[in-house]
N, C-alpha and C positions, 0 to 999 in steps of 0.2 A: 313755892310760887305765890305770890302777892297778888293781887288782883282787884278788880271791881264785880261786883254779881248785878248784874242789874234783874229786878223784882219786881214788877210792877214796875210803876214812876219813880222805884227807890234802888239807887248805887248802894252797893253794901261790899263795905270793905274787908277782903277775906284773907287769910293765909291755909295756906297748905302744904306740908312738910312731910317727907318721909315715905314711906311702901309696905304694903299691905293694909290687910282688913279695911276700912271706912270709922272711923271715929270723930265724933262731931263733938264739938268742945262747944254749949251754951251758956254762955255767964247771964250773970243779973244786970239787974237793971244799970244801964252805966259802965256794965265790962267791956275791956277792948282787947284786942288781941293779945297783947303785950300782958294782960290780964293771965294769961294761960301759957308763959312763955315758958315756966319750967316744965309744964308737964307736953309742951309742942317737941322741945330741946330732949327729953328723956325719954319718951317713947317710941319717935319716927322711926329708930331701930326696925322696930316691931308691927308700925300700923302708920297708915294715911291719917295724917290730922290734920282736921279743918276745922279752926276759929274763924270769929268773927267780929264786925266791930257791931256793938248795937245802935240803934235807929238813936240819933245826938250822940253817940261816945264818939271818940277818935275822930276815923276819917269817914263817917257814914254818918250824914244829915238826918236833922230832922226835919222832913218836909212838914208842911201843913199845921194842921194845929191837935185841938182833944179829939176833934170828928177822925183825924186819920186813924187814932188808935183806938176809938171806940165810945172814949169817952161821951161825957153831955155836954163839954163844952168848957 
């Protein structure tokens, strides 16, 4: 299943593939889902995997500016 999460004021573009256990697939800074395609495609067998796209990669904005993430600006 593909989808939007919305999070706050933030859409976060997700995938979900496969049955059983919960396994969350976090990449780095800039990963998208497509990032983690081989091991979404190889394990579903076995376990519910869910990527994600991060806050500017893919299809999930980045709102606002250094304030939204923490930064000083």
């Amino acid at each position: 299943m593909e989808q939007y999460v919305k999070a706050g004021e933030l859409e976060i573009w997700t995938e979900q593939v496969g049955d059983g256990p919960d396994v969350l697939l976090i990449g780095g800074l800039g990963d998208t889902v497509e990032s983690w395609q081989f091991q979404l495609d190889g394990l579903a067998d076995r376990y519910r995997m869910t990527a994600f796209d991060n806050r500017g990669a893919g299809r999930t904005a980045m709102p606002g500016g250094a304030a939204d993430r923490g930064g000083d600006g």
